[in-house]
C-alpha positions as CSV (number, residue, x, y, z in Angstrom):
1,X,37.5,-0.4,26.3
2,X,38.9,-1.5,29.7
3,X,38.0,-4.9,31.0
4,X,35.6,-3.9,33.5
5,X,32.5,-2.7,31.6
6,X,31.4,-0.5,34.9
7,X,33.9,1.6,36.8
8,X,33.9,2.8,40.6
9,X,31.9,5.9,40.0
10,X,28.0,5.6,41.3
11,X,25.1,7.7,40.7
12,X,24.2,8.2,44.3
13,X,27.5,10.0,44.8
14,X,26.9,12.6,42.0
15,X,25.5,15.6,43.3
16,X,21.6,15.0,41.0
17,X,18.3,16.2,41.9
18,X,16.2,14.1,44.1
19,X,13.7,13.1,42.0
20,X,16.2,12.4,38.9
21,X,17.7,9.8,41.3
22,X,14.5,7.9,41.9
23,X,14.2,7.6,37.8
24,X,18.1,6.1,37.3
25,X,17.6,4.0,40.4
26,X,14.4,2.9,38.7
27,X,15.9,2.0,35.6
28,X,18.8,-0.1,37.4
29,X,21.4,2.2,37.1
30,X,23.7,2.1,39.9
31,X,27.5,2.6,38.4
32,X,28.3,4.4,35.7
33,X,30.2,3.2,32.4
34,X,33.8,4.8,31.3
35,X,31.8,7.8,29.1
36,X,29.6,8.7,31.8
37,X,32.0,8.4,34.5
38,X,34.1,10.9,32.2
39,X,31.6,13.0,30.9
40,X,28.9,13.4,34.1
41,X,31.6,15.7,36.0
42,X,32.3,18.4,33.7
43,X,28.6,18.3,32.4
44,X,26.5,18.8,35.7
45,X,29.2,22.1,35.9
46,X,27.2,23.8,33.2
47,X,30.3,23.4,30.3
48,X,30.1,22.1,27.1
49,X,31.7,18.6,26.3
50,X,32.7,16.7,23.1
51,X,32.5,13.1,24.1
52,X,33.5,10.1,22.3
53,X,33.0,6.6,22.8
54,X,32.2,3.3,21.6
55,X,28.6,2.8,20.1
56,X,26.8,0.5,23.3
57,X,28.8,2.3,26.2
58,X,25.9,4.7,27.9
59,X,26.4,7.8,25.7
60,X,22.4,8.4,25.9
61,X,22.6,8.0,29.6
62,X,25.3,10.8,30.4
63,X,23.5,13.7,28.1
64,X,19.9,12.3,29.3
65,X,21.4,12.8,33.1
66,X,23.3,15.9,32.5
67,X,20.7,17.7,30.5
68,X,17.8,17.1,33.0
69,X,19.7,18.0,36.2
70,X,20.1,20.8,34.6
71,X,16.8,22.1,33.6
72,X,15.2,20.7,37.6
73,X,18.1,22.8,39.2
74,X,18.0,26.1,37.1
75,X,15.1,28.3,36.6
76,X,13.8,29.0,33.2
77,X,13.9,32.2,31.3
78,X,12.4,35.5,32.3
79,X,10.9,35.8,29.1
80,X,10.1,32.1,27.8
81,X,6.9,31.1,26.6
82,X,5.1,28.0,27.5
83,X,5.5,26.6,23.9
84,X,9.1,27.3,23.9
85,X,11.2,24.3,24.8
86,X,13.8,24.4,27.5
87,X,16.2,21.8,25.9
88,X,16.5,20.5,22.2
89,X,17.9,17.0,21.4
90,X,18.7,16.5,17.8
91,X,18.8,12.8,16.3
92,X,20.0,11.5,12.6
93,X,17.4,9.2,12.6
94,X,14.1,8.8,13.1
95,X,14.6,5.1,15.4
96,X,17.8,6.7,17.2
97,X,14.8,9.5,18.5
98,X,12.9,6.8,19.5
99,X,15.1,5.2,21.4
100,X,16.5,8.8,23.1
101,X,12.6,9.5,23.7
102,X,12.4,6.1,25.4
103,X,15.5,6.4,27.8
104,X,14.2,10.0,28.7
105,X,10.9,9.0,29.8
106,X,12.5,6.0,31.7
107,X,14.9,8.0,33.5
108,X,12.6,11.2,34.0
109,X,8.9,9.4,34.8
110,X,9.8,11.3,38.2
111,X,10.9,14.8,37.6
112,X,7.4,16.0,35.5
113,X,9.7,17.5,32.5
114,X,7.3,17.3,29.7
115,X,9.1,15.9,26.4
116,X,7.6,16.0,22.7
117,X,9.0,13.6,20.5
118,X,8.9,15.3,16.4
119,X,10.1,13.5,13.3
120,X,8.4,12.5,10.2
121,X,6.4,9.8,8.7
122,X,3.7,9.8,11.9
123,X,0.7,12.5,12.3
124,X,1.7,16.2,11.2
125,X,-1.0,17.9,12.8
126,X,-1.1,15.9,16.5
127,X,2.9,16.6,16.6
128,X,2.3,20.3,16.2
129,X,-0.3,20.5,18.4
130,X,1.9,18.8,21.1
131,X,4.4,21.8,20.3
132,X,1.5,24.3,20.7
133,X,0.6,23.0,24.1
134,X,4.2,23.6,25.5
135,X,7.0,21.0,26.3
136,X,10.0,21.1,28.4
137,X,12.1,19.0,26.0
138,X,11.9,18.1,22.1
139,X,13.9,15.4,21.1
140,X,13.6,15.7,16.7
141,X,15.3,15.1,13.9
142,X,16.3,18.1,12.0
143,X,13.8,18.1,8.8
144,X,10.4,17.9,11.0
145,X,11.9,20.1,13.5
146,X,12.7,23.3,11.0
147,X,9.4,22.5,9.1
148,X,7.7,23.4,12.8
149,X,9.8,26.3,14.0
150,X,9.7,28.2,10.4
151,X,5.7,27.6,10.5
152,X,6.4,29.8,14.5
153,X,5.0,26.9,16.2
154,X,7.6,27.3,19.0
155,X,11.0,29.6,18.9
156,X,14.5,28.7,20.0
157,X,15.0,31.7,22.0
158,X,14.7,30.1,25.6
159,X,16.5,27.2,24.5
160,X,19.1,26.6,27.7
161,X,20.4,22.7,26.8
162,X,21.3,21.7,23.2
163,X,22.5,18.1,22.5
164,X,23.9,16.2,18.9
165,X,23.6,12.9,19.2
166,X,25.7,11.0,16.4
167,X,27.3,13.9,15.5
168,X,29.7,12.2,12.4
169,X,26.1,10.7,11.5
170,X,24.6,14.1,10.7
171,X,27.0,15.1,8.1
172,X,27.0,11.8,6.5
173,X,23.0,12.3,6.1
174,X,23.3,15.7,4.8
175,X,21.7,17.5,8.1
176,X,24.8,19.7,8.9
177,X,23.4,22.5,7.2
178,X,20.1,22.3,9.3
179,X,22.0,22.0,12.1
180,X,24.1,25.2,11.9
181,X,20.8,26.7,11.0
182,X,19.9,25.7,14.6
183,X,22.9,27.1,16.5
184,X,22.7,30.1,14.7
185,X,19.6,30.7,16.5
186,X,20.1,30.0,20.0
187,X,20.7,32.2,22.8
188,X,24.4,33.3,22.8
189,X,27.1,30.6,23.7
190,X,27.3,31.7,27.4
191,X,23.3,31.1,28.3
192,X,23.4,27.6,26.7
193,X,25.0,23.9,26.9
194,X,26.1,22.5,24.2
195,X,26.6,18.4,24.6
196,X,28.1,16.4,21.4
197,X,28.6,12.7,21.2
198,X,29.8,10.4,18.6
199,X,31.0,7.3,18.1
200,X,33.9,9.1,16.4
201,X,34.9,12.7,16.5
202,X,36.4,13.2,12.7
203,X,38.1,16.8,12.0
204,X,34.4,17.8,10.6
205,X,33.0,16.7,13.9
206,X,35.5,18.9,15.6
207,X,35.2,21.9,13.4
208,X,31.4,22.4,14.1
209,X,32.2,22.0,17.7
210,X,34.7,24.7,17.9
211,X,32.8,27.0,15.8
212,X,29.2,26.3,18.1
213,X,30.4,25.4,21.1
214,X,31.9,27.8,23.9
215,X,35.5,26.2,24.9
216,X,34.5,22.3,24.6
217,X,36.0,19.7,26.5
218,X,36.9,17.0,24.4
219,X,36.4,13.7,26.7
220,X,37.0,10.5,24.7
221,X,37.1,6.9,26.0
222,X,40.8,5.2,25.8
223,X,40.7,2.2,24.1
224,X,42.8,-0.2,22.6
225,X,40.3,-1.0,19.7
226,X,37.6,1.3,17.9
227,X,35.5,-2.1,17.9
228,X,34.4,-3.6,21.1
229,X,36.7,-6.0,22.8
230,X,34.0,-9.3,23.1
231,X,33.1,-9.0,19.7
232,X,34.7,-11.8,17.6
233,X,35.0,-10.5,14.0
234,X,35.8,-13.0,10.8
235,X,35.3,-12.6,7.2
236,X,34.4,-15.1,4.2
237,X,35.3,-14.5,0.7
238,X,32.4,-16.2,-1.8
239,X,31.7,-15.3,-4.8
240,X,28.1,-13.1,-5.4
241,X,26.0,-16.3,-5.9
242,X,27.8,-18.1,-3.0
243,X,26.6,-16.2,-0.6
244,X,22.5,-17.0,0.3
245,X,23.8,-20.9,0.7
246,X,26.4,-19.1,2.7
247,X,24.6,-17.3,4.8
248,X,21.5,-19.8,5.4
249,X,24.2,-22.7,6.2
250,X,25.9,-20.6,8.9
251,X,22.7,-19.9,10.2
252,X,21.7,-23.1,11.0
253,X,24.9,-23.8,12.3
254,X,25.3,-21.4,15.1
255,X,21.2,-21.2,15.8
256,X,21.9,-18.0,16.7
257,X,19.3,-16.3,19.4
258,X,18.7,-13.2,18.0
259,X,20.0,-12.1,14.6
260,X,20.9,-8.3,12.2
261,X,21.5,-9.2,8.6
262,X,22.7,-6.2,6.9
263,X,23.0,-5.3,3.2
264,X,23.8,-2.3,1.5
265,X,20.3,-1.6,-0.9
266,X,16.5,-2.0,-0.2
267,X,16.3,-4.6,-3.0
268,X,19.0,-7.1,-1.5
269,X,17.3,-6.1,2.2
270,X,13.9,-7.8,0.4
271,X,15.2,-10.3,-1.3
272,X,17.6,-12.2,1.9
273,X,13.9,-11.5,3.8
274,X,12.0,-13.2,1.0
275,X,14.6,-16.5,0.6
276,X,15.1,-16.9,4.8
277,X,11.2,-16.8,5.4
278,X,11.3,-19.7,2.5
279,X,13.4,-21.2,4.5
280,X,11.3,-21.4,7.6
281,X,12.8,-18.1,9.7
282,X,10.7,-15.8,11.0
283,X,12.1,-12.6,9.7
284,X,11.3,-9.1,9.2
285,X,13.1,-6.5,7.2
286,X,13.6,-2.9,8.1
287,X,14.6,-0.1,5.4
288,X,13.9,3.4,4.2
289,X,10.7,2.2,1.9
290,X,9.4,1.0,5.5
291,X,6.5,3.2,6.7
292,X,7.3,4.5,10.2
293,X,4.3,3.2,12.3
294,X,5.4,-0.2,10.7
295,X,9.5,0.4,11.5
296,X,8.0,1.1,15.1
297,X,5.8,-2.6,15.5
298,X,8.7,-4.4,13.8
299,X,11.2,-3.3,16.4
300,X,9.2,-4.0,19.3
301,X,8.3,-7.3,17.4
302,X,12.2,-8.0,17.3
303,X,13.0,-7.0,20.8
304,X,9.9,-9.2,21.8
305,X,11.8,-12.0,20.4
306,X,8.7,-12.7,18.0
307,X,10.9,-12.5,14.8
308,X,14.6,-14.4,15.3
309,X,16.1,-12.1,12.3
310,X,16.1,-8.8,11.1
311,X,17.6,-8.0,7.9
312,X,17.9,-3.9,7.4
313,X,19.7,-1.6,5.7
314,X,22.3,1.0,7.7
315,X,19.1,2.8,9.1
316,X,19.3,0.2,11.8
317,X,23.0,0.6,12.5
318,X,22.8,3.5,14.5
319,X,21.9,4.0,18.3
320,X,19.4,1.3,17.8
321,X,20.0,-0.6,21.6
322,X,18.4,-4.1,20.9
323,X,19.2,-6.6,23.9
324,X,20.9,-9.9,23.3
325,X,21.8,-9.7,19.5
326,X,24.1,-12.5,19.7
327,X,25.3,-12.3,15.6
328,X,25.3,-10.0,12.8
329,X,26.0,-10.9,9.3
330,X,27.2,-8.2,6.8
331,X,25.9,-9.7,3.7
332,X,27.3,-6.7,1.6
333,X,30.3,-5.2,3.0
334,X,29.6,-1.7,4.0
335,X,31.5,1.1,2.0
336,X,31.9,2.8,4.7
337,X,34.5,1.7,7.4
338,X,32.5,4.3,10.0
339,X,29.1,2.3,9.4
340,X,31.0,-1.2,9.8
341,X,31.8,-0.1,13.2
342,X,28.2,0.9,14.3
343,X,27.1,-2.4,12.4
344,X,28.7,-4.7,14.6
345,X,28.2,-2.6,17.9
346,X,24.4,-3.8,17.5
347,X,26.2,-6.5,19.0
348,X,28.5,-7.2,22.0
349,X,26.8,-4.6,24.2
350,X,27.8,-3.3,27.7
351,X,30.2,-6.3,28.4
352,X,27.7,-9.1,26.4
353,X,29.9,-11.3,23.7
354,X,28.6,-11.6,19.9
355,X,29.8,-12.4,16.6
356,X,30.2,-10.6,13.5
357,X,30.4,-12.3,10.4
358,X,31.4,-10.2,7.1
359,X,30.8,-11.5,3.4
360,X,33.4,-9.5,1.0
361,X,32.3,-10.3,-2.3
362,X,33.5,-9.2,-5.9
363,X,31.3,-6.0,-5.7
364,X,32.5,-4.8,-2.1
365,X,35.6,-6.5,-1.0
366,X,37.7,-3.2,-2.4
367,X,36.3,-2.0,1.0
368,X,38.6,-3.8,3.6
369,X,41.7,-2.6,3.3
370,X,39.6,0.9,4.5
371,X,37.5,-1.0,7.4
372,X,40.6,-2.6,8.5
373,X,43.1,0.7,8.9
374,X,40.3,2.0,10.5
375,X,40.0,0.1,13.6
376,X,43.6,-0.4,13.4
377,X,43.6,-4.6,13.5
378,X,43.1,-7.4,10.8
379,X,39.8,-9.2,10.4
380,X,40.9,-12.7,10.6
381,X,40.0,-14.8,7.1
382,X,37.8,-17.8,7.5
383,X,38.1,-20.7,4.7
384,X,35.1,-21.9,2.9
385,X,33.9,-25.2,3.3
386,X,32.2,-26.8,0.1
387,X,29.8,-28.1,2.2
388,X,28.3,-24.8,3.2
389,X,27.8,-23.5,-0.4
390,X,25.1,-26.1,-0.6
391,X,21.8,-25.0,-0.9
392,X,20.3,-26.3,2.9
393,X,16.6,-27.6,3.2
394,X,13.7,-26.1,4.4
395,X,13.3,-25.9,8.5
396,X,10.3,-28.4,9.1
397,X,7.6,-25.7,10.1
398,X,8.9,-24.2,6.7
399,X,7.3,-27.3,5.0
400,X,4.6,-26.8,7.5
401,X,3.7,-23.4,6.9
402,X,3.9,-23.8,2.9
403,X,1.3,-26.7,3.2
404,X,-0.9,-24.3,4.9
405,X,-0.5,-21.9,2.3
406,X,-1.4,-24.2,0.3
407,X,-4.4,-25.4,2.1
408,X,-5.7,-21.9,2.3
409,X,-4.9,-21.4,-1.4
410,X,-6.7,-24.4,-2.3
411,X,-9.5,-23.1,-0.1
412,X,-9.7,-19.9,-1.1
413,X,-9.7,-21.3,-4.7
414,X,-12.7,-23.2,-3.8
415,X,-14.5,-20.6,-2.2
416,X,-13.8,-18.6,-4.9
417,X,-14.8,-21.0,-7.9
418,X,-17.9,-21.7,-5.8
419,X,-18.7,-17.7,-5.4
420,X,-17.8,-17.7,-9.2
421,X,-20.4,-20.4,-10.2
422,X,-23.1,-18.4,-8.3
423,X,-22.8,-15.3,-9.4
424,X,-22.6,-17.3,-13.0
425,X,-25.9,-19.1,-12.4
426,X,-27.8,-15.5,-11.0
427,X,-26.2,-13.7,-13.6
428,X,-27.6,-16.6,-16.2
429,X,-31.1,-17.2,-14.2
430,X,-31.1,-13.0,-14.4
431,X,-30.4,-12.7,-18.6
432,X,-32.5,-15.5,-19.0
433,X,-35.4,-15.0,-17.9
434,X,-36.0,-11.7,-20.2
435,X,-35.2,-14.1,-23.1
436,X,-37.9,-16.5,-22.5
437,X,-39.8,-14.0,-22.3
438,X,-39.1,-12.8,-25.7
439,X,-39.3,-15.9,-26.9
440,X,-42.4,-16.4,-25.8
441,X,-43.7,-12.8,-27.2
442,X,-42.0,-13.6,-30.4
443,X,-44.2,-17.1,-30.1
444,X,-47.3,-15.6,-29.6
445,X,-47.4,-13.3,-32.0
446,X,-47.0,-15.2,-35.2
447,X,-50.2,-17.4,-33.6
448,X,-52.4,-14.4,-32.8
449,X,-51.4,-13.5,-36.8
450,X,-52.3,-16.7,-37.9
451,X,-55.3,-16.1,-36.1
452,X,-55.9,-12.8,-37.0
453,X,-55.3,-13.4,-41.2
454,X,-57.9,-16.7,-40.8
455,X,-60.6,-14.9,-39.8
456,X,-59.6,-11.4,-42.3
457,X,-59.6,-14.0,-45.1
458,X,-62.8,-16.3,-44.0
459,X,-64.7,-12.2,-43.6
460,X,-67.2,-12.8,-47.2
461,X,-68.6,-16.1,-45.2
462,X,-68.4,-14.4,-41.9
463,X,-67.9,-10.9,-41.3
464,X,-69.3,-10.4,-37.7
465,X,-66.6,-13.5,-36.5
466,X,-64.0,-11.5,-38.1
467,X,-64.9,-8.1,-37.0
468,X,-64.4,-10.0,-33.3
469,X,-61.6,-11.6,-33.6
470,X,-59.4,-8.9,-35.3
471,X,-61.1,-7.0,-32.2
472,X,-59.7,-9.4,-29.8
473,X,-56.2,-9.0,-31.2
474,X,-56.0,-5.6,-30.0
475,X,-52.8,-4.6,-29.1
476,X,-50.9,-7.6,-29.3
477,X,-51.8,-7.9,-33.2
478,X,-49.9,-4.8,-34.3
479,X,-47.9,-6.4,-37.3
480,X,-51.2,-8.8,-38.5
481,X,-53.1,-6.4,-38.4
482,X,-50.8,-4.1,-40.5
483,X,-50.4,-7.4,-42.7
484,X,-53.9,-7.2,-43.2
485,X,-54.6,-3.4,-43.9
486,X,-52.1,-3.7,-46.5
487,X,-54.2,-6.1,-48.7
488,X,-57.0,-3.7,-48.7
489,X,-57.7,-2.6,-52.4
490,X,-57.5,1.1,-53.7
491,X,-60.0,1.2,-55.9
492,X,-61.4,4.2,-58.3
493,X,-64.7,4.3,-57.2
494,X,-63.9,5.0,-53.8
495,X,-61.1,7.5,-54.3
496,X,-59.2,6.0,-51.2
497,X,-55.2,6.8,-51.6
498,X,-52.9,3.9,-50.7
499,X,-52.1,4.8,-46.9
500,X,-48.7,5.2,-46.5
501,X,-46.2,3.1,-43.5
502,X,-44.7,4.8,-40.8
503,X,-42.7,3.7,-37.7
504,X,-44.6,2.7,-34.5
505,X,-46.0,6.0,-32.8
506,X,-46.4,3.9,-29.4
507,X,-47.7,0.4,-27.8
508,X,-51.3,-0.4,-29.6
509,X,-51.0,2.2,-32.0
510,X,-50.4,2.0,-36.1
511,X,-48.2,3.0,-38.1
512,X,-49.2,6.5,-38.9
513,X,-50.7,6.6,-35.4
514,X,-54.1,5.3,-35.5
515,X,-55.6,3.1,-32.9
516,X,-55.2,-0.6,-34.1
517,X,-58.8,-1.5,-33.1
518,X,-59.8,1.2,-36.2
519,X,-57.0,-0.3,-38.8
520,X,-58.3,-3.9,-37.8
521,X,-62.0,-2.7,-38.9
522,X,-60.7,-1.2,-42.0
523,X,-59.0,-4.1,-42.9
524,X,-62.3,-6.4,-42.8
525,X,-64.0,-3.4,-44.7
526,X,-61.5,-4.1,-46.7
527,X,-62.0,-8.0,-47.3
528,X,-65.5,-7.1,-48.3
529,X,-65.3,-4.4,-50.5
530,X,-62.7,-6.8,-52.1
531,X,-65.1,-9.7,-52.9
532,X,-68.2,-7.9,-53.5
533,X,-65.8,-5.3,-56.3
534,X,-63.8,-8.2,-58.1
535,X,-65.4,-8.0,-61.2
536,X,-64.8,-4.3,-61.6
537,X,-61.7,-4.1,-60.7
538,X,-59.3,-2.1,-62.8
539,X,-55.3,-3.7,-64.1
540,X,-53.8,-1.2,-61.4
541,X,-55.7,-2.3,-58.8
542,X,-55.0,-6.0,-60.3
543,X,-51.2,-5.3,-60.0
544,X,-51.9,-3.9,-56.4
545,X,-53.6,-7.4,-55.2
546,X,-50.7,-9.1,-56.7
547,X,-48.0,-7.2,-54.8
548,X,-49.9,-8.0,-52.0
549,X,-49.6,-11.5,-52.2
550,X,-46.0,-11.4,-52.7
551,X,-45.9,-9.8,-49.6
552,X,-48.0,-12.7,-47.7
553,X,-45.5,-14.9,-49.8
554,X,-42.9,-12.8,-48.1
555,X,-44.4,-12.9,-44.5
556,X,-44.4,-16.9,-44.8
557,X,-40.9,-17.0,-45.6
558,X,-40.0,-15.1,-43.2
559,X,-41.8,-17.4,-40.4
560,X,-40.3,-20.8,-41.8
561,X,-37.0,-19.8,-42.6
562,X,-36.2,-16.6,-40.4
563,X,-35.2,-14.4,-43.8
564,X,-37.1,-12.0,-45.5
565,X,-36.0,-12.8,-48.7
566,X,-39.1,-14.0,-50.7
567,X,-39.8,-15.3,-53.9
568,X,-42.7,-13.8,-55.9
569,X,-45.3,-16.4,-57.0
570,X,-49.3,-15.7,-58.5
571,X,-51.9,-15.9,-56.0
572,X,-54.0,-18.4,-56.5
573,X,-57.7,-17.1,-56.8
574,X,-59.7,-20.4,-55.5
575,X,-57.7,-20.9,-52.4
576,X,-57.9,-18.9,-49.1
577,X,-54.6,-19.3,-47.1
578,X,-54.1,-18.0,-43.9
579,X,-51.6,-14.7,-44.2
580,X,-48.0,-15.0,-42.8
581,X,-46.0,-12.3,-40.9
582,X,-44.4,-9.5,-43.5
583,X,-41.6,-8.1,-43.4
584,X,-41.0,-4.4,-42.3
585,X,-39.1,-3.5,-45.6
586,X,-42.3,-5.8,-47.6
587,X,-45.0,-3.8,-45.4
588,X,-43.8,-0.1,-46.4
589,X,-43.3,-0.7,-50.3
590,X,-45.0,-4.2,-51.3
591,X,-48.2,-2.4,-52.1
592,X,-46.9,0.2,-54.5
């Protein structure tokens, strides 16, 4: 590029509508740069141009300019439709739309064009809805653009400016073939403009503009380098593991204002962004795995100067204008000479001075020889100082902000330890209350039995004590009660059939369903006809009283030890002793 970034050319002399000039004087344009001062005259005649130029020389300016003039001088169509657009910029990338949405509105806030901004990874439905309500201009990327038009949101038919931004860009991003789709239906070459601009116009570049374009003026910028002039370009040669000392010792020797860190994969783009913010820079890192909305607040973050260094993959390399980007380290050497040359136009813009420093490595120094016959000079060699392969220490708010990590750890490691030993002690206080209360069921129940058998076997001396006490049991008696029912003898005289054990038919009921208050009288029946009958008493009702006392042996056994293994001993005849708690197993076939 010449050494004057501006030339002689202003914007007040072109012939522009009024209010277009009130936007570019707005946005402190006065002269125009070599590809706008090129480009601007043949456009505003209505023919189609082919411009090339440096990446950072005004190329979104001179289509912006060219294509509104247009649309604020000419009429529409006769037969156009409010949701049809008027003029259709297409954009490889989702941040190079940005920025061409951003320019637009900046240079038109005057001229009432309506502009819709479509590509993916935002709302679906609010970006179709904007199509619906009609727009003047749509600046897209191809995939989010087709998905609309083949749903008929909005048809190409009206379609009076087209513009290809990046041009060499869409073919290495596959988009070509969406692209022809979209010349092949516009209106017919001579109702439509067709603008193309690229940073370089390769053979494929020029093909599609012959074949789409209605006798193109090819308009390129003379330069003596494909690079800018002010940028001062060196390359290192480390060794793989050689380069993240590299990298953070050069960094903290230039201190550089604003930084691009490129590499060639998402997983090296996360790891340089994991080992700088270790070292105490405030980075962000920008890739395809990046949601949009997220790409969006990281940019502005960067251009806001509240993160010093972006590392990103090759999405960032393209159109991206980011003031006062001062260096830009390829840490992976691109494998692409075309995408070195964008790389290190993030830098050195309009006139500024910046440096770009290259790593070639083992895995991607194969790639020079390419980069260098492509912009036509040698990238000088820098040696490697020992020194810098030294693994530099933490910045001081580094340390800083690790010890507040740390606090907050430790605090949240408290907090959460503290919230642990609550919830512990509810959770126990919870469970354990229910146990106690077993317990203390479980407690009470071998009493009331103890209770309960005293006064069955005391029932000769004193019946009516016993007929209230087993009474006063009620409900809570159940399995002394049953202990005592079982002793009851079957004798001959009576005819009575030894009642048979079944489970629990509800609370305060017996075992074959019978209210307990009935079974505890039964059982003192019992006790009597037992004392008053024990002379007459038959061998099998002998054996009977004798299983039954195995099964009080049983019950006792039980209480002491908590097994219901027993072992059968003779009941003594003189004693009374109070009856134990029996066993379910004892209860259903001890009597037979």
């Amino acid at each position: 590029m010449a050494e004057h970034v501006l030339t002689d050319t202003f914007f007040e002399n072109l012939d522009l509508h009024p209010t277009l000039q009130q936007g570019i004087h707005a946005s402190g344009f006065v002269r125009c740069t070599p590809i706008q001062s090129l480009t601007l005259p043949v456009a505003l005649k209505g023919r189609d141009v082919a411009g090339q130029a440096q990446t950072g020389t005004g190329k979104t300016c001179a289509f912006l300019v060219a294509m509104m003039n247009r649309l604020l001088t000419r009429s529409a169509m006769a037969d156009r439709k409010d949701s049809d657009p008027r003029a259709l910029v297409i954009a490889p990338t989702r941040e190079l739309a940005i920025q061409i949405e951003k320019d637009a509105r900046a240079i038109g806030r005057d001229t009432g064009l309506r502009i819709a901004l479509i590509y993916g990874g935002v709302d679906y439905d609010k970006q179709r809805q904007q199509l619906r309500d009609g727009c003047d201009i749509i600046i897209a990327t191809p995939g989010r653009l087709l998905d609309y038009y083949k749903q008929h949101v909005f048809t190409l038919n009206s379609v009076e400016v087209m513009v290809i931004d990046e041009a060499d860009r869409m073919f290495d991003l596959g988009f070509i073939k969406d692209v022809r789709y979209i010349f092949r239906r516009l209106p017919g070459r001579d109702e439509r403009q067709v603008l193309l601009f690229s940073a370089t116009l390769s053979h494929r570049v020029l093909e599609l503009a012959y074949e789409h374009m209605n006798e193109a003026e090819k308009l390129v910028v003379e330069t003596d380098n494909v690079t800018a002039d002010k940028v001062r370009q060196v390359v290192y040669f480390p060794a793989k593991e050689e380069k993240m000392p590299l990298l953070l010792n050069l960094l903290a020797q230039h201190k550089p204002e604003r930084s691009i860190v490129f590499a060639n994969t998402k997983a090296a783009v996360e790891r340089i962004k994991e080992r700088l913010r270790k070292q105490g820079y405030s980075v962000g890192a920008l890739s395809g795995d990046v949601p949009q909305v997220k790409r969006q607040k990281l940019l502005q973050r960067f251009k806001d100067s509240q993160i010093d260094t972006l590392v990103a993959t090759d999405v960032a390399a393209r159109g991206l204008h980011i003031p006062h980007v001062s260096h830009v380290f390829n840490y992976d050497l691109p494998q692409d000479a075309e995408d070195y040359v964008h790389r290190i136009g993030r830098t050195a813009r309009l006139g500024a001075e910046g440096d770009a420093i290259s790593f070639a490595c083992d895995l991607y120094a194969m790639g020079l020889p390419d980069i260098e016959a492509y912009i036509e000079q040698k990238i000088p060699v820098e040696s490697i100082d020992p020194a810098m392969l030294k693994m530099p220490r933490p910045l001081p708010q580094a340390a800083n902000a690790a010890q507040g990590k740390d606090e907050d750890a430790s605090e949240g490691a408290e907090e959460s330890s503290t919230e642990g030993a609550s919830t512990a002690s509810a959770q126990g206080s919870a469970e354990g209350a229910p146990r106690k209360r077993r317990r203390r069921r479980r407690g009470k129940k071998p009493a009331s039995g103890e209770a309960g058998n005293a006064s069955s076997a005391n029932a000769p001396q004193k019946a009516s004590s016993s007929e209230a006490t087993s009474a006063s049991a009620s409900s809570s008696n159940n399995e002394a009660s049953s202990a005592q029912s079982s002793d009851k003898p079957v004798t001959e005289e009576a005819g009575d059939k030894p009642r048979r054990r079944r489970r629990r038919g509800g609370r305060g009921r017996g075992r074959g369903g019978e209210p307990a208050q009935d079974r505890n009288h039964a059982a003192a029946q019992g006790g009597k006809r037992k004392q008053t009958d024990a002379d007459n008493r038959s061998s099998r009702g002998d054996s009977r009283r004798r299983g039954g006392s195995e099964v009080d042996k049983a019950g006792n056994s039980a209480k002491s030890g908590g097994s219901r293994q027993v072992h059968a001993e003779p009941a003594s005849s003189g004693e009374s002793k109070p009856k134990k708690k029996v066993g379910f197993f004892r209860r259903l076939f001890g009597g037979r």
